[in-house]
N, C-alpha and C positions, 0 to 999 in steps of 0.2 A: 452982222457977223457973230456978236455973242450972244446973239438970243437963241441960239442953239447951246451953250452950255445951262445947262440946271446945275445950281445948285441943292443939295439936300440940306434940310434941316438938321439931321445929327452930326454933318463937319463942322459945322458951328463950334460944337462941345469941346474939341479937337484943340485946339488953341486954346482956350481957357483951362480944360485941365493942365493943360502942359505949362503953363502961366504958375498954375495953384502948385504943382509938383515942386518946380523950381523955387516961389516964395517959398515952399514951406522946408528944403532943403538950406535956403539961405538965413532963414531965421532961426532954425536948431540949431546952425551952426555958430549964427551969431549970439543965441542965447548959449551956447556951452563957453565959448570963449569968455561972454561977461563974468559968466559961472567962477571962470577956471581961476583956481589959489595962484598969488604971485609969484609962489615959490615953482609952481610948474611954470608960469607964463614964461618966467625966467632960463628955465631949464630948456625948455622948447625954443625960444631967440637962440639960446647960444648952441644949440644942434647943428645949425646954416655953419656956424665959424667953428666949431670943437674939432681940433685936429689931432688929442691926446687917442682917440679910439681908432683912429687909422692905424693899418696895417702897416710898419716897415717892409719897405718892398725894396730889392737892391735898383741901385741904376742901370738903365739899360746902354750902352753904348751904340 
């Protein structure tokens, strides 16, 4: 039954670029963050919690 599907040689390539894409997106990223001054690491943690830059907004009833 699957000796009717062929394979080619160049889907092969297919997965392993996409492999190498993703390593190398995950290791710039992980090399910028080693990089990054604590005074940004710091600034960037407290982004998620910083509620002083929100907008007053009235309450809705």
């Amino acid at each position: 039954m699957f000796k009717r599907i062929t394979h080619e040689d160049w889907a092969a390539i297919i997965p392993i670029l996409s492999f190498a894409c993703l390593f190398t997106v995950f290791l710039l990223t992980t090399l910028r963050a080693l990089r990054m001054k604590p005074e940004e690491r710091d600034r960037l943690a407290a982004l998620a919690n910083d509620t002083t830059q929100l907008p007053q907004t009235p309450d809705h009833e």
